[in-house]
C-alpha positions in Angstrom: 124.3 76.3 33.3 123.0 73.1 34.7 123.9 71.0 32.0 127.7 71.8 32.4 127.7 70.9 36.0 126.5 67.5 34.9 128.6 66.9 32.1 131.7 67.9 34.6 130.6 65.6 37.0 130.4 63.0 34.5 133.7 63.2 33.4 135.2 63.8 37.3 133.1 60.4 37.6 134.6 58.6 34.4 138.2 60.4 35.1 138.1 58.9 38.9 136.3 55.4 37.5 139.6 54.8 35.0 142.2 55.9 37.2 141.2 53.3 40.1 140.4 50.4 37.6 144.4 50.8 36.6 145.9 52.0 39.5 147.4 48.7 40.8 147.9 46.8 37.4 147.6 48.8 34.5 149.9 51.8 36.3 148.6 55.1 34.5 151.9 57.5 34.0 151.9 60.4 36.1 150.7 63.4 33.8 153.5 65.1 31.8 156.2 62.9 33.1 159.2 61.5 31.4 158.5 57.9 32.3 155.0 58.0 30.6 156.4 59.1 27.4 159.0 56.4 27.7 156.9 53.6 29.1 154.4 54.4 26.2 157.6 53.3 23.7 158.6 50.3 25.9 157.5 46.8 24.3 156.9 44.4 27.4 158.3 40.9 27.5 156.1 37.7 27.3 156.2 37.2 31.2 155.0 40.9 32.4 151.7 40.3 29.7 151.2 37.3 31.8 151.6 38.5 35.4 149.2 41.5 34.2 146.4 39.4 32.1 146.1 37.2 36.1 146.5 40.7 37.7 143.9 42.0 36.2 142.0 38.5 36.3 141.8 38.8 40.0 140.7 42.5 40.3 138.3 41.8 38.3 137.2 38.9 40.1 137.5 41.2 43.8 135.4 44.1 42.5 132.5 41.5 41.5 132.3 39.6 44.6 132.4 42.9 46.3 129.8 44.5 44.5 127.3 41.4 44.4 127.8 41.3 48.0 126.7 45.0 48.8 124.1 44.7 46.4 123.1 41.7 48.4 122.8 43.6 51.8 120.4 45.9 50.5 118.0 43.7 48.5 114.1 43.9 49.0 111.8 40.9 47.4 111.2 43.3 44.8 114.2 45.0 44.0 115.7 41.0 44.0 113.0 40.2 40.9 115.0 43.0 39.7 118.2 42.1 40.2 118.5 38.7 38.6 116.6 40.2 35.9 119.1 43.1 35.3 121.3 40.5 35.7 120.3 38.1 33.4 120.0 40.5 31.1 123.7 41.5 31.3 124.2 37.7 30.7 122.5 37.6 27.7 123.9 41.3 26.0 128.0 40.3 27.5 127.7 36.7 26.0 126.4 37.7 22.4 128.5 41.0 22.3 131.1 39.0 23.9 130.5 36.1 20.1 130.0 39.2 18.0 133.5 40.4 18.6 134.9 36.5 18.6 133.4 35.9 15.0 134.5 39.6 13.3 137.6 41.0 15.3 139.9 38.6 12.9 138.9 40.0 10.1 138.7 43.8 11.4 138.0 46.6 14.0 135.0 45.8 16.1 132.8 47.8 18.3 130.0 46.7 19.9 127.1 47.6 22.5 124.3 45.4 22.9 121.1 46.6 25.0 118.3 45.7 26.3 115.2 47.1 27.9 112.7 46.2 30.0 110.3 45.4 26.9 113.1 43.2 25.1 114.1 45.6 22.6 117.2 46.3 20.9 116.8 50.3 21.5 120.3 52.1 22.0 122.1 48.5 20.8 125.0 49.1 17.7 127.8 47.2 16.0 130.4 48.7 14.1 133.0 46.7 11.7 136.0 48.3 9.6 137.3 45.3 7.1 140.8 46.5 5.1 140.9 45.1 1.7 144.0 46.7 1.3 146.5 47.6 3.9 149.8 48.7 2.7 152.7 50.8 4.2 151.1 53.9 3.0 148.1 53.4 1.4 144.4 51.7 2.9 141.5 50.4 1.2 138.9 49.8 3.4 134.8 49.1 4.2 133.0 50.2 7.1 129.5 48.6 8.2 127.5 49.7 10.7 124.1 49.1 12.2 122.2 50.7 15.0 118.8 51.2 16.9 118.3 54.3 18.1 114.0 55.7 18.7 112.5 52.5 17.5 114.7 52.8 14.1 117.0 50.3 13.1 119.3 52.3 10.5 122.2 50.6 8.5 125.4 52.4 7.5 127.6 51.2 4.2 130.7 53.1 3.8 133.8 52.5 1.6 137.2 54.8 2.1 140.6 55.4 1.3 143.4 56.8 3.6 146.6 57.7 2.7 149.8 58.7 4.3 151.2 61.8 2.7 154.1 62.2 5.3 155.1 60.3 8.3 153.3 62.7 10.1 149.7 63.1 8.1 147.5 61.2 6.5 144.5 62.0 4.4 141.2 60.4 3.6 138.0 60.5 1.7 134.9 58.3 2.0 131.6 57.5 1.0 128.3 55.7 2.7 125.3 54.8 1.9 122.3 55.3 4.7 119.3 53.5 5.3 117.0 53.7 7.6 115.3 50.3 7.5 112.3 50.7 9.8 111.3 53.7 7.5 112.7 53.2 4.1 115.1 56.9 4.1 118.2 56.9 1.8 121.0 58.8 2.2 124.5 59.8 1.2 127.1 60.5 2.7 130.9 61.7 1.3 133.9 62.6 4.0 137.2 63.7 4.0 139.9 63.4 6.9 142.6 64.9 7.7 144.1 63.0 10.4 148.4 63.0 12.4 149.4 62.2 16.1 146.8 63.3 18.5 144.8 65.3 16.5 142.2 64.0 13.8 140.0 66.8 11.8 137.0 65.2 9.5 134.5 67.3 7.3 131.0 65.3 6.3 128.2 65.9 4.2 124.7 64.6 3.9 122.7 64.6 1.0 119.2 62.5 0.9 118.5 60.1 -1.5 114.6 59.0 -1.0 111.5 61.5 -0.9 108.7 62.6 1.5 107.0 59.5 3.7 104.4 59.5 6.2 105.7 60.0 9.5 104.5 57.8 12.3 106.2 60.6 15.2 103.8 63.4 13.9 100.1 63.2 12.7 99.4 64.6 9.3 103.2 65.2 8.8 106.0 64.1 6.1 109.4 62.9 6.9 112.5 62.6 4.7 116.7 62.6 5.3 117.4 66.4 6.0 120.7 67.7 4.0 123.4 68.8 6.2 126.9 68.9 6.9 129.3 69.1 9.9 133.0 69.2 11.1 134.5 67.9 13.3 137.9 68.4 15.5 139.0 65.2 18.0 142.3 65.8 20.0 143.9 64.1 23.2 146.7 65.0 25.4 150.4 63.8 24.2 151.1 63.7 28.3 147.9 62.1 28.9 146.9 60.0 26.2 143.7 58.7 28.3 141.9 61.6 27.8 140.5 63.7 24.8 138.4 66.1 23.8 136.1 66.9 20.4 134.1 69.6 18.8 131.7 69.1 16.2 130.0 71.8 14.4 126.7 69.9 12.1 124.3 72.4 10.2 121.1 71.3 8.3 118.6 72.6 6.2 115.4 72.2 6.0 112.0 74.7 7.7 111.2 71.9 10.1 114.4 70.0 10.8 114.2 67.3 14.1 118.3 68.5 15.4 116.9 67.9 18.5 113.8 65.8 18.0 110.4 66.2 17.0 109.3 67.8 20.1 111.3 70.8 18.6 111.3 71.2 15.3 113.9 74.1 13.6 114.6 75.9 10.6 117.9 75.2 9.3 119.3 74.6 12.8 122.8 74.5 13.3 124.4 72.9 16.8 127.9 72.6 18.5 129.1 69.2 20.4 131.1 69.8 23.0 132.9 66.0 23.9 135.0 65.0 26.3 136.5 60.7 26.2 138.5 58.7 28.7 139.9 55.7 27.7 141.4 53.4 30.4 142.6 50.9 28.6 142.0 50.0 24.9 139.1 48.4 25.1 136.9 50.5 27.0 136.1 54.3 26.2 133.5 56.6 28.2 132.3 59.7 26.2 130.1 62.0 27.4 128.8 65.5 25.0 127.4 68.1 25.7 125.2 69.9 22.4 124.0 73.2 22.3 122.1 75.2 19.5 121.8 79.2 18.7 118.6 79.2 20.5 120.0 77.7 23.8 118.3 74.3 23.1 120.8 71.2 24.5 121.4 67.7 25.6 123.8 66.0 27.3 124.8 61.9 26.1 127.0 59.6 27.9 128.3 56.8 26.4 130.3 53.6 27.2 132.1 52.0 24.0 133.9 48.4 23.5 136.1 48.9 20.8 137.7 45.5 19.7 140.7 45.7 17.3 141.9 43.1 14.8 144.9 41.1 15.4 145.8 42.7 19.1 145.6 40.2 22.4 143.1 40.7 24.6 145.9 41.9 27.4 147.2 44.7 25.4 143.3 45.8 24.7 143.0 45.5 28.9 146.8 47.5 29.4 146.3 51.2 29.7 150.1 51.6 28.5 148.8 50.9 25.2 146.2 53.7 24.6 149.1 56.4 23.9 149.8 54.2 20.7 146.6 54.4 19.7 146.8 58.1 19.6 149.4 57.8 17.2 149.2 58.5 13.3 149.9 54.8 12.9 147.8 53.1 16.0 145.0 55.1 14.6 144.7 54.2 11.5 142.1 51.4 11.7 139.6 53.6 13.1 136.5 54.3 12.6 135.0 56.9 10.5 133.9 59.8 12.5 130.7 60.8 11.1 127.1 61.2 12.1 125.7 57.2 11.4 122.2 58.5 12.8 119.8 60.1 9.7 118.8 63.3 10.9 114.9 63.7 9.3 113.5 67.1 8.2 109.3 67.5 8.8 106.7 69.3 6.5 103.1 69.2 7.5 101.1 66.8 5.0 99.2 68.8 2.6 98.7 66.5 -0.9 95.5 68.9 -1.5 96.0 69.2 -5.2 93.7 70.3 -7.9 94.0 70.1 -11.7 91.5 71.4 -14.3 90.9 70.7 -18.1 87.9 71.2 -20.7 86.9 69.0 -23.0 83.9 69.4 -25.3 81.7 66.7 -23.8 78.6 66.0 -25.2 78.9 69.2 -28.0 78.0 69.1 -31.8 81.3 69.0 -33.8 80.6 72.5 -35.7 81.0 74.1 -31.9 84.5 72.8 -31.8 87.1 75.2 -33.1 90.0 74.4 -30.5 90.1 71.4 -27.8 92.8 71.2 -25.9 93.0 70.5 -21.9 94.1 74.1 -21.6 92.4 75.3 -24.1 88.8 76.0 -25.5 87.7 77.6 -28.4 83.8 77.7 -30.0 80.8 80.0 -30.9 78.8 81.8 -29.0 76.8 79.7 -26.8 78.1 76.4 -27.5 78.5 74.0 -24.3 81.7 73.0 -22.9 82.7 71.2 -19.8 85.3 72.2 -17.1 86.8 68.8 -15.3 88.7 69.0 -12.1 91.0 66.1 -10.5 91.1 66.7 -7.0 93.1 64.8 -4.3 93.3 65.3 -0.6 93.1 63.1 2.5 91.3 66.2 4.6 88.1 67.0 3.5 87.7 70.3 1.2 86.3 73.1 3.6 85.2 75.3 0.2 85.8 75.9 -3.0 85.3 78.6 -5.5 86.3 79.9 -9.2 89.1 82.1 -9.7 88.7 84.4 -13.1 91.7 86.1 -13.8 89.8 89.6 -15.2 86.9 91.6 -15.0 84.4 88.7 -14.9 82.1 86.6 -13.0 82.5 83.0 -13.4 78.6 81.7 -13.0 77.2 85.2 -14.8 79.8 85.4 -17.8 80.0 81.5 -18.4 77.0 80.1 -16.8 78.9 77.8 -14.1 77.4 76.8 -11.0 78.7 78.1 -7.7 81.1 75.4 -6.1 80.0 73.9 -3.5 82.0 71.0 -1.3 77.9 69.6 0.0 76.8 69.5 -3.4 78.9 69.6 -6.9 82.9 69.4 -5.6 84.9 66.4 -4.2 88.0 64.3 -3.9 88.4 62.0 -7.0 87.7 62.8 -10.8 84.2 63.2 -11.1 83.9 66.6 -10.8 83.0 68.1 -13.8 80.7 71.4 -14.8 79.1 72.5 -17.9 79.6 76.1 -19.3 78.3 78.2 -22.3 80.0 80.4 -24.1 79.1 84.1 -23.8 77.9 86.1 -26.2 81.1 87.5 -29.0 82.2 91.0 -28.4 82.8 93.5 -31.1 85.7 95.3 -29.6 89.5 96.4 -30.5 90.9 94.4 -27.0 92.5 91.5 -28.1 91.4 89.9 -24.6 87.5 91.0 -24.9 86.7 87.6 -25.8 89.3 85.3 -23.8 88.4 84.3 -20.5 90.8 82.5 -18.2 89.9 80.5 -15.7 90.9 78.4 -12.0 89.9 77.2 -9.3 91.0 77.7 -5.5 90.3 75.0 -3.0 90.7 75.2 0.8 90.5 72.4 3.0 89.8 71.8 6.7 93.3 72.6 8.0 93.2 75.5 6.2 95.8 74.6 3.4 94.5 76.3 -0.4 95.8 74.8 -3.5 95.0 76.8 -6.7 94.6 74.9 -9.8 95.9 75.3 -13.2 94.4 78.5 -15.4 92.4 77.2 -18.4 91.5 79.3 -21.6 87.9 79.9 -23.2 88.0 82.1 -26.4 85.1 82.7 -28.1 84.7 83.4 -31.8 81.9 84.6 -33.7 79.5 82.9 -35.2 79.0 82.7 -38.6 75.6 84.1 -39.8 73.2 83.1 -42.2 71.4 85.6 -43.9 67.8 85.4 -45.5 65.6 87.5 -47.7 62.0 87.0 -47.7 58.9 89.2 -49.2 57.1 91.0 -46.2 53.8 90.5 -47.9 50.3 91.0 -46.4 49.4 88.0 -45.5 52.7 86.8 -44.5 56.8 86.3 -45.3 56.8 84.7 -48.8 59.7 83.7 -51.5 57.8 84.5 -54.4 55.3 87.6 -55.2 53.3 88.9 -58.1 52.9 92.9 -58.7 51.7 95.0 -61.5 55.1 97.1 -63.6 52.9 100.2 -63.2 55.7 102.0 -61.0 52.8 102.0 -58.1 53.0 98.7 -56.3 55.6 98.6 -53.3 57.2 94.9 -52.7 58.6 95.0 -49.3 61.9 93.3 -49.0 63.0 92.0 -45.9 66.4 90.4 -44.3 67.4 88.3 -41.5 69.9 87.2 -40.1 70.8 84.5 -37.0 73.9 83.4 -35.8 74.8 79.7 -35.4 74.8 78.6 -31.6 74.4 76.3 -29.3 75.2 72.7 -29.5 71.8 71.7 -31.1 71.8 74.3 -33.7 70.2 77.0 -31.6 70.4 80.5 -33.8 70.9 83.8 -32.3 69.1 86.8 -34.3 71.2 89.5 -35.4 69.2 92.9 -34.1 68.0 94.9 -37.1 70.5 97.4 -36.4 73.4 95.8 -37.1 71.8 94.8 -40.5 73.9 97.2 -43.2 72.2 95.4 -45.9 72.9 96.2 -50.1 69.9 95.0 -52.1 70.9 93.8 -55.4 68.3 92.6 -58.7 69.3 89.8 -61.8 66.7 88.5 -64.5 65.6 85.2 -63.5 67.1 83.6 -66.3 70.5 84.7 -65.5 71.5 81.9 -62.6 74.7 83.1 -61.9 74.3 86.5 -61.3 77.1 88.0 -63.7 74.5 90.8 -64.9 73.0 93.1 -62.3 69.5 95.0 -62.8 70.3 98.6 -61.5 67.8 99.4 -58.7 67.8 103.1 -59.0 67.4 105.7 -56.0 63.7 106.6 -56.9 60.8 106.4 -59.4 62.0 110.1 -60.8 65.4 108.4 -62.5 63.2 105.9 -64.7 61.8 108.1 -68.0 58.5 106.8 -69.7 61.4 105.3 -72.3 63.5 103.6 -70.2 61.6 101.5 -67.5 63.7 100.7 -64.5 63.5 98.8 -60.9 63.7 101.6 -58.2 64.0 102.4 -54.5 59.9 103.5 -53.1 62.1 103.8 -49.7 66.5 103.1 -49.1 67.4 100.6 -47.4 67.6 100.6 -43.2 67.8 98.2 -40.8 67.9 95.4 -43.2 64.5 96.3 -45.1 63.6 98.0 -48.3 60.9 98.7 -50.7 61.2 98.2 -54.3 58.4 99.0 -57.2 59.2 98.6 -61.0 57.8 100.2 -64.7 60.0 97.5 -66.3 58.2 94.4 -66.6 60.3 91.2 -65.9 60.8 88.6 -63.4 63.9 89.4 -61.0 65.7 87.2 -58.3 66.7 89.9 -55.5 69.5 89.1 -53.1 71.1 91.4 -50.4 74.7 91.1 -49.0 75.9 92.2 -45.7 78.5 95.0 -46.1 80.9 93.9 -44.1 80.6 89.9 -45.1 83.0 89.8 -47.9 79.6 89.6 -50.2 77.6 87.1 -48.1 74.9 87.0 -50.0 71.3 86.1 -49.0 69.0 83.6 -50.9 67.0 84.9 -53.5 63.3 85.9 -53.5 60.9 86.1 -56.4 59.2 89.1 -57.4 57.3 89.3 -61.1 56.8 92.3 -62.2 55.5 91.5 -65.8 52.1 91.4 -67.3 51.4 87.6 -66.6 48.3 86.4 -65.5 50.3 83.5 -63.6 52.8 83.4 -60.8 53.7 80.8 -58.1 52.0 80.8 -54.5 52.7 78.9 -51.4 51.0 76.8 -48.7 51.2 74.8 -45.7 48.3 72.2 -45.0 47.3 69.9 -42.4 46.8 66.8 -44.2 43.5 66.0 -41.9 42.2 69.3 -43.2 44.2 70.3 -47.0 41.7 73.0 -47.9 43.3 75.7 -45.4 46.5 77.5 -45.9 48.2 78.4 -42.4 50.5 80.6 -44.0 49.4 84.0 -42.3 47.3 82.5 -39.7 49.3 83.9 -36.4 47.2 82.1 -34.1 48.0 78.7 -35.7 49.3 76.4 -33.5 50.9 72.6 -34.0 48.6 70.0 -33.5 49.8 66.9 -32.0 50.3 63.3 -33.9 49.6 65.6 -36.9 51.2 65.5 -40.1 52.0 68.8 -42.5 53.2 69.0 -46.2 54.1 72.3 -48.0 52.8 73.1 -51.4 53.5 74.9 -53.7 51.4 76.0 -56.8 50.8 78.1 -59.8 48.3 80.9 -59.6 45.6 80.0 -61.7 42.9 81.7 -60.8 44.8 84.9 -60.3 43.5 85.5 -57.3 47.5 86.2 -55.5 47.2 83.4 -53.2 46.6 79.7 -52.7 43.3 77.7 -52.8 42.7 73.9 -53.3 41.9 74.9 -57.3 45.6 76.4 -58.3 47.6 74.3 -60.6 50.6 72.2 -58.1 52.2 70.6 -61.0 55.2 71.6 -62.5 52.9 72.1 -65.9 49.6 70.6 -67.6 51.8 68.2 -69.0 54.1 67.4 -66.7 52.6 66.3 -63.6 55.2 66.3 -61.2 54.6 68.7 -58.2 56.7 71.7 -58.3 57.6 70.7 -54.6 60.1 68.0 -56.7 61.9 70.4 -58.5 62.2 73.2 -55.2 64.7 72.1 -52.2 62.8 73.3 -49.1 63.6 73.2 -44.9 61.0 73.1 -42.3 61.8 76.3 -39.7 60.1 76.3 -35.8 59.6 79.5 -36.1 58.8 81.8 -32.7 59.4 80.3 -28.9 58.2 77.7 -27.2 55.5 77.2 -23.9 58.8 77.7 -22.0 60.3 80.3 -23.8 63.0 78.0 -25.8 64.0 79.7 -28.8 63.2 78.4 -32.0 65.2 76.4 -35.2 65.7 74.4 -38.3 63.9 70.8 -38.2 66.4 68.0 -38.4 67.9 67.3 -41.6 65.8 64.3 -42.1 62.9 66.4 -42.7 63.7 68.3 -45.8 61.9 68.0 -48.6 59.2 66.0 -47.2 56.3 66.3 -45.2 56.6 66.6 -41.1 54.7 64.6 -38.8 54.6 66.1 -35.5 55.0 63.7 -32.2 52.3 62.6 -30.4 54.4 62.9 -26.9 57.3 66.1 -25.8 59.9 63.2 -25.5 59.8 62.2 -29.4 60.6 66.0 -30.2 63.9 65.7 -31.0 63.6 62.8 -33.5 62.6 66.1 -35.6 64.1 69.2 -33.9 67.1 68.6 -32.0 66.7 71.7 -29.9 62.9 71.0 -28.3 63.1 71.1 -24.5 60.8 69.7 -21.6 58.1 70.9 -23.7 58.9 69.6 -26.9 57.8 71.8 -30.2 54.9 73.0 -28.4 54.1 76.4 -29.3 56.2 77.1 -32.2 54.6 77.8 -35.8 55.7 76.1 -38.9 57.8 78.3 -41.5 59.5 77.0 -44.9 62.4 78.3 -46.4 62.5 76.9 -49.9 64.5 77.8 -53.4 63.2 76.6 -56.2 66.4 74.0 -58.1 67.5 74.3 -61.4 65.6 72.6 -63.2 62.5 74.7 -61.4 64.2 77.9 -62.5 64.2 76.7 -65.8 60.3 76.0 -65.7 60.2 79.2 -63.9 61.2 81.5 -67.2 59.8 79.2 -69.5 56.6 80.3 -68.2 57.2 83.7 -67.7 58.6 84.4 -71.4 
């Protein structure tokens, strides 16, 4: 309750202060009485202004003298220092208010207050100025400016309004400013209405901010910005007693940390009520003194002392307290100001511009890998490399960070990413980026067993956590590459001979590897999932229109009627085939469920020739040995290879140094020229690295092998720290053809 106590001792103070200054000259009515009414409707003549202006002249001059002698009495050295500074203070404020109001007040309604503290700033200082452009009998067109400084700020108010006189009796009015805080750089706007008649004046505002978030130099780490609001408000006087009004404002904001009643307590959409009370002496001079209050018993209590200039009036009728009842009026009011809230109330949010944004991009990965690239989206084989980006901002450092997978999944097990970490592989800026693989394809009726969707959660050392954008990694299966080779006993051939006697097995014998990785790395397909159909042609039919029946087993082929049979079905990719029909025969085997993917094809003759090709690979520094078959061959270093291939001339059913390599006797071109063949690493490395095709730039020619691990991957893309080391050397070759041709004009 204190606060009320104080505000009615103010206004006992300000009530007592007005009624001595106009006791003698300026003769306040008694209240209620019929000669105040009527004095406040009689005009005086020239000679009573006169006798008052040197009236109050003198009283003036009394009260001054009077003062500055008391204050005289009771000065210390000190408190003199003070004096004439306070005093030449009020010098300086009275003689540059005093211009102010001499340069505008012919051209408007002036108010002024000009102060000064003890550091020399303007704090608390404001001028107010209300130009008509437009001032006719019922009608007003008119500008308001204002500026202030108020907390340090120095805020500017531009306004432009309309009143209009709908009776004698009312008038109405509508307005708009714009606010700007020019220490800080807020906007705001600002549109009113008014509803104003004799004694009583009723305006409605509202606020609406125009600039964003700033830092704010009150609070550390905080945001400022205009709060949106409204309020109305009610001002009265008495009709008996013009001197004296009262006011009610009502002013609601919105915001979770709005300053109502300054920073030192912020509130969520606070509301407040202004209780006012004004006494106006004479013209000129106005005390106010409010009294605000909140739901949550908050308050403050302002006193204020206004000099309010007004255009084309003497300065004796702005110094005669008979003149303030016409100023009540509908018509003496009608240069007023605007009544609205000129300071910009700001709403607070703690600073948190911790933000994170992720995308992928395919960085550094082979362009078969690349099915979909898009920021949000990610879309390769199995095992193909990818790489997660992140743009991260934040003036507080990031506390930790980790990967959010939206599903049954872990991050760094599923997709191989590293665990974040804010000491080692996360920061502020754009160089954050991590690589992935894609995880193995899923065979499986959820549409979503192969998606995985991705983001990441950052918290920094206040505590605030930003989550980033989700990202998308679909993988899709591989395509696979299927091959057929002979299983033979001294190793995996292309081409075989065996006797037609119905006896012999030839063991057939499929692969197959998926495509992965971004160097070409293969993934085998297990030899259960291998559902492969064998299928037999003649040689000499190339495009495979007439198929050889392979029958179930040796008992379906009659001593008539030789046929190509089954010794055992096929299973897990393999099968064994004899024959009692003497031929040469391509076999190939599809995949069930690969639309007829079919493999290459393998060479078996099954006829009574004495010839039949056989393959080798040789060291160049030693061309007598065949390291096909020999498992504990290794790659020598700086060493070159070449694959041959040859005829079996000494019918001995594999290769030595004295089988015919040329395509015939007569034409000596090797059969290597007319056979398209690919160098295979074939097994794993020192270090476990899985094996692959040679580069490109290889085929059909012989491979030298680097002296040193780094040169690997001039010939296999794939080698790691330890280069091809350990590997063997496989071929896969298929004759052209033109070597098919040579092929069956041998075998006829």
């Amino acid at each position: 309750m204190l606060p009320v106590y104080i505000l009615l001792a103010l206004f006992c103070f300000m009530l007592s202060f007005g009624i001595s200054f106009a006791a003698e000259n300026i003769n306040l009515p008694d209240l209620g009485s019929d000669s105040a009414m009527q004095k406040n409707n009689t005009d005086k003549s020239d000679g009573d202004t006169g006798n008052n202006e040197k009236n109050i002249e003198k009283k003036v001059s009394d009260i001054a003298v009077n003062e500055a002698q008391q204050r005289f009495q009771n000065l210390t050295p000190e408190g003199m220092k003070s004096e004439f500074y306070q005093y030449g203070k009020g010098v300086v404020t009275g003689a540059a208010q005093s211009q102010i109001d001499n340069l505008l007040s012919p051209y408007g309604h002036v108010a002024t207050n000009i102060a000064i503290d003890d550091k020399g700033n303007l704090d608390g200082s404001s001028l107010d100025y209300l130009v008509p452009w437009y001032n006719g009998e019922s009608d007003l067109l008119f500008s308001q400016f204002s500026v202030h400084n108020k907390d340090g700020r120095t805020i500017a108010n531009i306004g432009t309004g309309v009143r209009h006189n709908v009776s004698k009796d009312w008038m109405l009015g509508t307005n708009a400013f714009y606010d700007h805080d020019i220490t800080r750089g807020h906007k705001r706007l600002g549109i009113g209405t008014e509803a104003w008649t004799n004694y009583l004046k009723l305006s409605g505002n509202y606020y609406l901010p125009l600039s964003s978030w700033k830092d704010s130099p009150d609070l550390d780490d905080y945001q400022e910005r205009p709060a949106r609001g409204w309020d109305a408000r009610v001002q009265t006087y008495l009709p008996a007693y013009p001197q004296l009004g009262g006011s009610i404002v009502y002013e609601k904001y919105y915001g979770d940390q709005v300053a109502l009643f300054g920073t030192d307590d912020l509130q969520e959409d606070p509301s407040a009520v202004t209780l006012g009370v004004d006494y106006t002496p004479v013209p000129l001079i106005t005390l106010k003194a409010g009294y605000k209050t909140d739901q949550s018993e908050k308050s403050e209590v302002k006193v204020n002392l206004d000099i309010d200039y007004r255009i084309n009036v003497s300065l004796s009728k702005q110094l005669d307290g008979d003149e303030v009842a016409q100023m009540r009026t509908l018509a003496g009011s009608r240069m007023d100001f605007v009544d609205r809230n000129n300071d910009i109330v700001l709403e607070y949010r703690e600073k948190n511009d911790l933000d994170v944004g992720i995308f992928l991009a395919p960085t550094n990965t082979a362009a078969p890998c690349i099915l979909t690239d898009a920021p949000d989206t990610a879309q390769a084989y199995e095992g193909c490399h990818w790489t997660v980006n992140a743009d991260i901002t934040s003036h507080l450092k990031i506390q930790s960070a980790h990967w959010v997978p939206m599903g049954n999944f872990s991050p760094e097990k599923a997709l191989a990413l590293p665990a974040l970490s804010p000491s080692t592989n996360i920061a502020t800026g754009k160089d954050n980026h991590w690589t992935l693989t894609f995880p193995a394809w899923v065979d499986s009726p959820d549409s979503n067993a192969n998606k995985y969707r991705l983001a990441v959660t950052l918290v920094d050392e206040k505590g605030h956590t930003r989550q980033s954008n989700a990202v998308n990694i679909l993988v899709a299966e591989a395509p696979t590459n299927y091959q057929l080779v002979i299983d033979d006993e001294d190793g995996e051939k292309k081409a075989v001979k065996a006797p037609a006697n119905g006896i012999t097995p030839v063991n057939l014998k499929s692969y197959g590897a998926k495509a992965a990785g971004v160097h070409g790395e293969t993934t085998p397909v297990a030899p259960e999932n291998l559902d492969m159909t064998f299928h037999a042609y003649e040689v000499k039919d190339r495009d495979h229109a007439h198929e050889v029946p392979i029958h179930k087993s040796k008992k379906e082929c009659d001593n008539e009627q030789k046929c190509l049979f089954f010794v055992s079905g096929s299973s897990n990719g393999k099968a064994v085939v004899s024959s009692t029909r003497s031929g040469i025969y391509a076999f190939v085997a599809t995949q069930q469920d690969e639309d007829g993917q079919k493999t290459n094809p393998v060479l078996v003759d099954f006829s009574d020739s004495s010839q039949y090709i056989v393959a080798a690979i040789v060291d160049t520094q030693n061309p007598t040995t065949n390291l096909i078959g020999i498992k504990s061959n290794k790659l020598a270093l700086g060493h070159q290879y070449r694959f041959i291939l040859a005829w079996d001339s000494n019918k001995n059913g594999q290769w030595d140094a004295s089988d015919l390599q040329t395509v015939s006797s007569t034409d000596l071109r090797p059969l290597t020229e007319v056979t398209h063949y690919r160098w295979l690493f074939d097994g794993k490395s020192t270090n476990g690295m899985p094996g692959g095709y040679a580069a490109s730039n290889t085929d059909n020619q012989d491979i030298s092998i680097p002296v040193t691990n780094a040169e690997a991957k001039a010939i296999f893309p794939a080698a790691g720290i330890n280069g091809v080391q350990g590997y063997q050397l496989r071929v896969d070759y298929k004759l052209t053809t033109e070597g098919m041709q040579f092929v069956q004009a041998n075998f006829k």
